[in-house]
N, CA, C and O atoms as CSV, one atom per row, in Angstrom:
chain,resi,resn,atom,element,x,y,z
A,1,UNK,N,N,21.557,-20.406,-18.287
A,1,UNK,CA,C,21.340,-19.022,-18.654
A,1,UNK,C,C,22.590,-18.519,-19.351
A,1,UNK,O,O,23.707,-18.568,-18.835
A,2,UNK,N,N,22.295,-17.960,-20.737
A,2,UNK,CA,C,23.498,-17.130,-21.476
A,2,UNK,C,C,24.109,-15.819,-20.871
A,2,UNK,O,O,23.607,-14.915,-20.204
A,3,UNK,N,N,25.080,-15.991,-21.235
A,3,UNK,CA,C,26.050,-14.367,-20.124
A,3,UNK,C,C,24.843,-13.585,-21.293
A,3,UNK,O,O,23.873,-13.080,-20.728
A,4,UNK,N,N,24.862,-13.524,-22.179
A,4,UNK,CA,C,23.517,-12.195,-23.020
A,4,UNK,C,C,22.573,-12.067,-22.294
A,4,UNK,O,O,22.429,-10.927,-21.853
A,5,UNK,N,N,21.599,-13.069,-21.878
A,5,UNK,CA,C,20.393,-12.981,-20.957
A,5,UNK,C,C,20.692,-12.653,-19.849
A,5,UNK,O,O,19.815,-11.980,-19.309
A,6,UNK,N,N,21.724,-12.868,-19.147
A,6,UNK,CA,C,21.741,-12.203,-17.690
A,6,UNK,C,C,22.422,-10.721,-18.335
A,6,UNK,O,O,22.095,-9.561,-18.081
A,7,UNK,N,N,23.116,-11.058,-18.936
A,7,UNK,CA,C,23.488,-8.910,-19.358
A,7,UNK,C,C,22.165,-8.405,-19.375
A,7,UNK,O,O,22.119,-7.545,-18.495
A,8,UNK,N,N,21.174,-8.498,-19.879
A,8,UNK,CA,C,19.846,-7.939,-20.318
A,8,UNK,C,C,18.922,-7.916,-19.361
A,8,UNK,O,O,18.045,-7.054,-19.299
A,9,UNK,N,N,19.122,-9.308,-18.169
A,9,UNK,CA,C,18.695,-8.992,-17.134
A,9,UNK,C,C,19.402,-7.985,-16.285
A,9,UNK,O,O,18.659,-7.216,-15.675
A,10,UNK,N,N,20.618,-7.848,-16.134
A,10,UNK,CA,C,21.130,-6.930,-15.550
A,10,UNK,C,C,20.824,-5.785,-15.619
A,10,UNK,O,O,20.494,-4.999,-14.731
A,11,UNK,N,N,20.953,-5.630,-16.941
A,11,UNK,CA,C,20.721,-3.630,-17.832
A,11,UNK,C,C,19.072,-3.643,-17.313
A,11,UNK,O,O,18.753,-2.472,-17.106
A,12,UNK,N,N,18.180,-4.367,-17.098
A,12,UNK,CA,C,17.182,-4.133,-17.172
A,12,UNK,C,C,16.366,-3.296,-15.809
A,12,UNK,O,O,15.660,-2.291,-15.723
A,13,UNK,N,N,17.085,-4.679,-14.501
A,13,UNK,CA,C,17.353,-3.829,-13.322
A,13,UNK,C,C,18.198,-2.971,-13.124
A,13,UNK,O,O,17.897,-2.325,-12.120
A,14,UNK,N,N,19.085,-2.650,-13.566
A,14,UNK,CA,C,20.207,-0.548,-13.504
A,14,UNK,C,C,18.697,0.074,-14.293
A,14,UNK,O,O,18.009,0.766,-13.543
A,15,UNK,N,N,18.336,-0.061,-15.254
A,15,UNK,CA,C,17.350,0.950,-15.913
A,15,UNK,C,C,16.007,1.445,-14.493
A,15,UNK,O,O,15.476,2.494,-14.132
A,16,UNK,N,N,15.949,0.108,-14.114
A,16,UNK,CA,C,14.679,0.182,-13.234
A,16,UNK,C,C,15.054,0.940,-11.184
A,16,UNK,O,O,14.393,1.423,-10.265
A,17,UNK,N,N,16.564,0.556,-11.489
A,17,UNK,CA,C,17.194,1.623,-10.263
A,17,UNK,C,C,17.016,3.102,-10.859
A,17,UNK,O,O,16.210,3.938,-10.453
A,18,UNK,N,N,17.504,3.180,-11.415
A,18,UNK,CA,C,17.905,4.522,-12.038
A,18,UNK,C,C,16.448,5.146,-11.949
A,18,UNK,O,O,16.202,6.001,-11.098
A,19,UNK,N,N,15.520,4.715,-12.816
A,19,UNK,CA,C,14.378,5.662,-13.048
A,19,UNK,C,C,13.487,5.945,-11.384
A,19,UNK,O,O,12.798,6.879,-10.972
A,20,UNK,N,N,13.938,4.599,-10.757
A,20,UNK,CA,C,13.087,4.866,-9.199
A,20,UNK,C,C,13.855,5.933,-8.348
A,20,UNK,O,O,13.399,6.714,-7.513
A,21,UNK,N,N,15.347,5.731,-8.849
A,21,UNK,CA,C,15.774,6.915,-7.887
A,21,UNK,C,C,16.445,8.360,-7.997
A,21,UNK,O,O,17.265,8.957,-7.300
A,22,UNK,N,N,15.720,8.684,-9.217
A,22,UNK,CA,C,16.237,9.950,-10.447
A,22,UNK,C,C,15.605,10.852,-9.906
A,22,UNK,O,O,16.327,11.835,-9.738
A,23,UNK,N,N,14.025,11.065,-9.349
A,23,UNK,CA,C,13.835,11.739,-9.399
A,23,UNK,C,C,14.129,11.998,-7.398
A,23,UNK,O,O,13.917,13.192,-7.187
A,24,UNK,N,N,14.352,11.579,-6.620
A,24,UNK,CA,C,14.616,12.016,-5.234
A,24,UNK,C,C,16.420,12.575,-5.432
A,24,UNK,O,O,16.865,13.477,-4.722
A,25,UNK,N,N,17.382,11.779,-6.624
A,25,UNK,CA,C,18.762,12.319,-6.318
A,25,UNK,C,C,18.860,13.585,-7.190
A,25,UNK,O,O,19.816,14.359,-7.148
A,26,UNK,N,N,17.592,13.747,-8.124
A,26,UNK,CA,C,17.764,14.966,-9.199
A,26,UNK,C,C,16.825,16.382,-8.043
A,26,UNK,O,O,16.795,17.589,-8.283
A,27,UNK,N,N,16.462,15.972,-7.370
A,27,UNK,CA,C,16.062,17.345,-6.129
A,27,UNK,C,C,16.663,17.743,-5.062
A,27,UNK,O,O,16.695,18.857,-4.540
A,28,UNK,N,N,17.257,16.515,-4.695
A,28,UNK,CA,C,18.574,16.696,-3.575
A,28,UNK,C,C,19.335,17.301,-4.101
A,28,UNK,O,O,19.376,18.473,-3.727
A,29,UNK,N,N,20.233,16.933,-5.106
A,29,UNK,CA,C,21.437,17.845,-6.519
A,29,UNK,C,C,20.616,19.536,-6.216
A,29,UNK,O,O,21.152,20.573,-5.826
A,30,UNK,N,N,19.399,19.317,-6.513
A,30,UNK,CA,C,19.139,21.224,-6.870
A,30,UNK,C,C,19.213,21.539,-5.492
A,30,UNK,O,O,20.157,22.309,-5.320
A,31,UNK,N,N,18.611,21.269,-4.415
A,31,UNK,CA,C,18.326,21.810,-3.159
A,31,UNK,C,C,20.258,21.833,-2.082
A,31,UNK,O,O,20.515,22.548,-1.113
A,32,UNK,N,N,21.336,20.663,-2.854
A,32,UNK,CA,C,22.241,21.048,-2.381
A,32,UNK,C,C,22.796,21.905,-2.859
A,32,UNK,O,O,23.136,22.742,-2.023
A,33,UNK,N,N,23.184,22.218,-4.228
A,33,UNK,CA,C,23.123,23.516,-4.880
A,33,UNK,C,C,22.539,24.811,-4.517
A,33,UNK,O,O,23.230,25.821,-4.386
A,34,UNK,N,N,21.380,24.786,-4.370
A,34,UNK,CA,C,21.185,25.997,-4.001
A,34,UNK,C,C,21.637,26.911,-2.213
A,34,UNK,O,O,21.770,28.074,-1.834
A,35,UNK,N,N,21.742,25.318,-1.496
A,35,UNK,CA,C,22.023,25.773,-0.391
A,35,UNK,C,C,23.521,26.007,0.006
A,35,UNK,O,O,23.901,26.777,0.889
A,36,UNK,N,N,24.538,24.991,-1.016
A,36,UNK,CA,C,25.843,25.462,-1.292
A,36,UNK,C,C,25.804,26.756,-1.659
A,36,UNK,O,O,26.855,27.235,-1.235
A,37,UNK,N,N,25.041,27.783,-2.336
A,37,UNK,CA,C,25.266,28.951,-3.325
A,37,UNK,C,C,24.593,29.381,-1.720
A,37,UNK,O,O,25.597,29.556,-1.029
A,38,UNK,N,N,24.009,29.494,-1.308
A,38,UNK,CA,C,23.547,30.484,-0.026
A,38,UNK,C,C,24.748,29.888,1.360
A,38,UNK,O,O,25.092,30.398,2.426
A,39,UNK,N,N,24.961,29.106,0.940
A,39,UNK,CA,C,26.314,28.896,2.307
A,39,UNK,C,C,27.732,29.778,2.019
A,39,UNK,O,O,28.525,30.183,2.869
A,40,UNK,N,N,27.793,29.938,0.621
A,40,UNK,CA,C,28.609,30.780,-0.183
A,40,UNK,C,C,28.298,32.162,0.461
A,40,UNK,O,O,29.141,32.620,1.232
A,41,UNK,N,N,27.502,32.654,0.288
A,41,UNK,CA,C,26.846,34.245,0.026
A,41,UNK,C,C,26.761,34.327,1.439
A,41,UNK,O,O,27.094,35.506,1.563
A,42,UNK,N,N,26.595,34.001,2.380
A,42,UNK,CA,C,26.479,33.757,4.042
A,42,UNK,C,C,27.678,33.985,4.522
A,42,UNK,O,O,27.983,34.841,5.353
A,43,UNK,N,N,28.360,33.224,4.004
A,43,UNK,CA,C,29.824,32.454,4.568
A,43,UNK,C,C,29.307,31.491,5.736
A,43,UNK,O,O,30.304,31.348,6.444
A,44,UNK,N,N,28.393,30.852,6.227
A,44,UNK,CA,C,28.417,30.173,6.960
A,44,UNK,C,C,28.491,28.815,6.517
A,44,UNK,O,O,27.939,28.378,5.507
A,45,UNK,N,N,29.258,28.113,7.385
A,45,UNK,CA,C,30.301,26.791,6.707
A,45,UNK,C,C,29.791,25.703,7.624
A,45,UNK,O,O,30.479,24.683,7.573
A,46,UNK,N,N,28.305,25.641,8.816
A,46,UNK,CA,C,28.497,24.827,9.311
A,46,UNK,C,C,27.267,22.891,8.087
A,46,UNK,O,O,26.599,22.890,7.053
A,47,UNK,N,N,27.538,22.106,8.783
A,47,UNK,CA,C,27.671,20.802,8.104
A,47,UNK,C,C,26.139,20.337,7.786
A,47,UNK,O,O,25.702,19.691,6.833
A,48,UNK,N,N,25.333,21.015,9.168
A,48,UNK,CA,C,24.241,21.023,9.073
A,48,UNK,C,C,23.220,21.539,8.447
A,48,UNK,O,O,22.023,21.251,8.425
A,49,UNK,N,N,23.768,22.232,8.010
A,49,UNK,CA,C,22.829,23.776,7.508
A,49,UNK,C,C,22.552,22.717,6.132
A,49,UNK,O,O,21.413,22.343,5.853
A,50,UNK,N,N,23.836,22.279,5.287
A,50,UNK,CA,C,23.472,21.537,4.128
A,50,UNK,C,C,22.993,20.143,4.212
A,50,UNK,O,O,22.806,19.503,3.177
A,51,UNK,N,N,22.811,19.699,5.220
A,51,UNK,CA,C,22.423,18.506,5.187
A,51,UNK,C,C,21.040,18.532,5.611
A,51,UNK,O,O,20.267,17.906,4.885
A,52,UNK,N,N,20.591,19.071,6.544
A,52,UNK,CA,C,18.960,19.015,6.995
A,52,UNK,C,C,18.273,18.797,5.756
A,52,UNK,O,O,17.664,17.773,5.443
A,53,UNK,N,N,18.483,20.317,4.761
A,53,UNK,CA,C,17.848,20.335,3.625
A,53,UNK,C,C,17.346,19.592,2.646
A,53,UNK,O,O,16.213,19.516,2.172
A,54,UNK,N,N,18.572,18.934,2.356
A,54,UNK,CA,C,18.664,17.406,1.792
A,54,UNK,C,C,17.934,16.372,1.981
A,54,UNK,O,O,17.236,15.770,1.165
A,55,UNK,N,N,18.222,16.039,3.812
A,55,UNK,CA,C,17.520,15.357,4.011
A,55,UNK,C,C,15.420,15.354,4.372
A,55,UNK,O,O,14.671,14.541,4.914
A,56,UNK,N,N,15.256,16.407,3.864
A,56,UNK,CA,C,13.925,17.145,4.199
A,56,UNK,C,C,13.515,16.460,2.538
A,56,UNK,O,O,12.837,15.555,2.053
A,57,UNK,N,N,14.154,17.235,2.236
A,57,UNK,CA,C,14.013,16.851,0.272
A,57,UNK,C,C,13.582,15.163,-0.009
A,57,UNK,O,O,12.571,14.700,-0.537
A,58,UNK,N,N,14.714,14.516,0.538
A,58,UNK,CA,C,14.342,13.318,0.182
A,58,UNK,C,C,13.170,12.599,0.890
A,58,UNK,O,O,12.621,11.812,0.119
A,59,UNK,N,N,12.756,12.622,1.822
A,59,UNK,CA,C,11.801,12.164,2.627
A,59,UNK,C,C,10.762,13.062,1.927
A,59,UNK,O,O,9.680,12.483,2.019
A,60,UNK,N,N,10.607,14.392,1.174
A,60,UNK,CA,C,9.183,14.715,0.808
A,60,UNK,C,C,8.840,14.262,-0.703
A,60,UNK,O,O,7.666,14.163,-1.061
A,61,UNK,N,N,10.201,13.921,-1.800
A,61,UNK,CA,C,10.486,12.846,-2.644
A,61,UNK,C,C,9.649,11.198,-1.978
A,61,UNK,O,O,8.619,10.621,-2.328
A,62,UNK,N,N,10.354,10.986,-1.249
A,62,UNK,CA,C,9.858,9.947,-1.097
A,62,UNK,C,C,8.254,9.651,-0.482
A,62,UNK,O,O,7.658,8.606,-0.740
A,63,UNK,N,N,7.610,10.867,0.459
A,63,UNK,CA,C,6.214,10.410,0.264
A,63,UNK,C,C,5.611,11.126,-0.945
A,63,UNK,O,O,4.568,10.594,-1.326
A,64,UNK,N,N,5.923,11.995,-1.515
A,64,UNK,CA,C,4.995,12.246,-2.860
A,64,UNK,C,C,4.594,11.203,-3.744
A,64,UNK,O,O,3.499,10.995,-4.268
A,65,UNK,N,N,6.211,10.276,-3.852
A,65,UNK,CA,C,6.223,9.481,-5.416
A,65,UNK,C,C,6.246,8.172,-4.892
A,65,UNK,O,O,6.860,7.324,-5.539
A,66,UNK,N,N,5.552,7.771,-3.580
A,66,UNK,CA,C,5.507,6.640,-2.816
A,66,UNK,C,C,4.904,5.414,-4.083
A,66,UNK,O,O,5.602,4.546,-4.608
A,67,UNK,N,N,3.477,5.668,-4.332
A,67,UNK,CA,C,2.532,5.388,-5.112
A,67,UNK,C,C,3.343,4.593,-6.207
A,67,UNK,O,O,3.474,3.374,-6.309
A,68,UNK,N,N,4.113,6.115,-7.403
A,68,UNK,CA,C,4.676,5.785,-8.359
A,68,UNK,C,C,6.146,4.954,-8.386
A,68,UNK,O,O,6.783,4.472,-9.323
A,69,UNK,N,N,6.353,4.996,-7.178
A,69,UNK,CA,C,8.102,3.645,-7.228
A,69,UNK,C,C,7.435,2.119,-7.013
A,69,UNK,O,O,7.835,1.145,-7.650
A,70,UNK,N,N,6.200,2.051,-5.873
A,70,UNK,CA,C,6.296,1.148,-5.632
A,70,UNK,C,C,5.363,0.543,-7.681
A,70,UNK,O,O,5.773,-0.311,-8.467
A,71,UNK,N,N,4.626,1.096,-7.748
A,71,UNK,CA,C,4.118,0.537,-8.816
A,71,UNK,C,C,5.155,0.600,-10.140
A,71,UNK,O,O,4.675,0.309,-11.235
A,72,UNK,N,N,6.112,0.856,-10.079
A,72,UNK,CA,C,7.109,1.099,-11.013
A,72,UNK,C,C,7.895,-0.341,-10.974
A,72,UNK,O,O,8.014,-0.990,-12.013
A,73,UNK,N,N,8.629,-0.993,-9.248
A,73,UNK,CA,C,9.087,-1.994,-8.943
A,73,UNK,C,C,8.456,-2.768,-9.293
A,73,UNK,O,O,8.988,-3.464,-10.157
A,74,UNK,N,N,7.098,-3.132,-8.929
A,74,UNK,CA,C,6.157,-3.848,-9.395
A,74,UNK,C,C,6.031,-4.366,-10.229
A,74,UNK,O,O,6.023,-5.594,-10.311
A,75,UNK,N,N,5.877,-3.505,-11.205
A,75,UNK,CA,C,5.672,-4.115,-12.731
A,75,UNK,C,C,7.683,-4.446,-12.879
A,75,UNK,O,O,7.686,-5.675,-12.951
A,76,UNK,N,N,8.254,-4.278,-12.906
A,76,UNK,CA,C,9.570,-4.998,-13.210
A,76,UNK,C,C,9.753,-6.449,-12.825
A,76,UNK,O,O,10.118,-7.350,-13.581
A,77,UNK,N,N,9.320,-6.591,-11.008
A,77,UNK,CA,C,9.015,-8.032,-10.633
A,77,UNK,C,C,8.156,-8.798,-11.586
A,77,UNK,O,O,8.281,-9.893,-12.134
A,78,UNK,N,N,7.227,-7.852,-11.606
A,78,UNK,CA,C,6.001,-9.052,-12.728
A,78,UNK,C,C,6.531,-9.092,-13.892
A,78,UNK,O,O,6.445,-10.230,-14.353
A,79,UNK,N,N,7.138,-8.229,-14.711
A,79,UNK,CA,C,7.918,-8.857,-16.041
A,79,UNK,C,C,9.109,-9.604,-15.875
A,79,UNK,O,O,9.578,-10.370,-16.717
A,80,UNK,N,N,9.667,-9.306,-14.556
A,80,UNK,CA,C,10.973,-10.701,-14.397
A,80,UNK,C,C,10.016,-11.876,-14.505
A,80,UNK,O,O,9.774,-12.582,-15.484
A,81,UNK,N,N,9.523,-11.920,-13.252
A,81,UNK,CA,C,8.637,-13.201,-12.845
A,81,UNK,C,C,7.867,-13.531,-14.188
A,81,UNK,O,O,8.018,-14.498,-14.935
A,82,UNK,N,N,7.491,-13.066,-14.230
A,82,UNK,CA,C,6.831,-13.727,-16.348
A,82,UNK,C,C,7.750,-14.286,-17.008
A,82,UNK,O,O,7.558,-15.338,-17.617
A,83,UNK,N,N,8.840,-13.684,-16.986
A,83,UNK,CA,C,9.931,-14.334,-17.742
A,83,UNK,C,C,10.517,-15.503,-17.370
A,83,UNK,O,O,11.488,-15.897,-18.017
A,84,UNK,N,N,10.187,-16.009,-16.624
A,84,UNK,CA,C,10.764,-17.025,-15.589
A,84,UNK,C,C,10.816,-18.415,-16.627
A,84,UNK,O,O,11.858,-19.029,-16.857
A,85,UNK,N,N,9.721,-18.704,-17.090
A,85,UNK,CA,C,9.849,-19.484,-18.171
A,85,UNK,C,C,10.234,-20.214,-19.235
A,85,UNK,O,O,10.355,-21.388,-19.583
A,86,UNK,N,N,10.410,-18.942,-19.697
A,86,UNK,CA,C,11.068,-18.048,-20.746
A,86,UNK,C,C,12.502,-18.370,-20.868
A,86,UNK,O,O,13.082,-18.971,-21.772
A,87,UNK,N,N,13.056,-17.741,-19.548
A,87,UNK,CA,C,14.445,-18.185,-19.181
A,87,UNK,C,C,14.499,-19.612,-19.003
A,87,UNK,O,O,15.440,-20.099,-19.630
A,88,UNK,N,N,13.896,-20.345,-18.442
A,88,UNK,CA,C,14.220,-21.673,-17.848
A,88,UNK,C,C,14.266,-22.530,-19.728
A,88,UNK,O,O,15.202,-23.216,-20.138
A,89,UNK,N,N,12.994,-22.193,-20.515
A,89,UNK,CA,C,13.361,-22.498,-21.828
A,89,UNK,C,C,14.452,-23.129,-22.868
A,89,UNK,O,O,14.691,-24.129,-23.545
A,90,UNK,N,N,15.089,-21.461,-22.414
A,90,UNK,CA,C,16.202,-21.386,-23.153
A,90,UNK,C,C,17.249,-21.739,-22.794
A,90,UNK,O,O,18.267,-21.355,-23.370
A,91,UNK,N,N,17.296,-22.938,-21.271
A,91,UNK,CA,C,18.359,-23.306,-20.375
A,91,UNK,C,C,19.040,-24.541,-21.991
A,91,UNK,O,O,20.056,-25.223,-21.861
């Protein structure tokens, strides 16, 4: 295997992290934000208050878009695994 083909395999799985876990760290970001800006305006400073939230967020991220990650992983395995060939080929 060429260091190019594993770069491309590499970039290919970061692309396929990234998009599975964009949308649970891009709602956590708003929901800690907003609860930083109300821990502000409160003054209350305790550890929990921002973390429950968070963690509420991601667990309702994660059963909404259950469906759409796993079928997202999916098809990445099946285009590695297709490629399998492919790669061995070009050994």
């Amino acid at each position: 295997m060429s260091a190019q083909l594993a770069g491309d395999l590499f970039k290919a799985a970061l692309i396929a992290a990234l998009r599975m876990s964009a949308p649970a760290l891009g709602l956590m970001t708003v929901v800690a934000i907003v609860f930083g800006m109300l821990q502000a305006a409160t003054q209350i400073q305790d550890a929990s208050v921002a973390f429950t939230p968070k963690l509420v967020a991601a667990f309702l991220v994660a059963w909404v878009l259950a469906a759409w990650t796993v079928n997202g992983l999916a098809e990445f395995v099946r285009k590695t695994l297709d490629a399998i060939p492919w790669i061995i080929s070009q050994s």
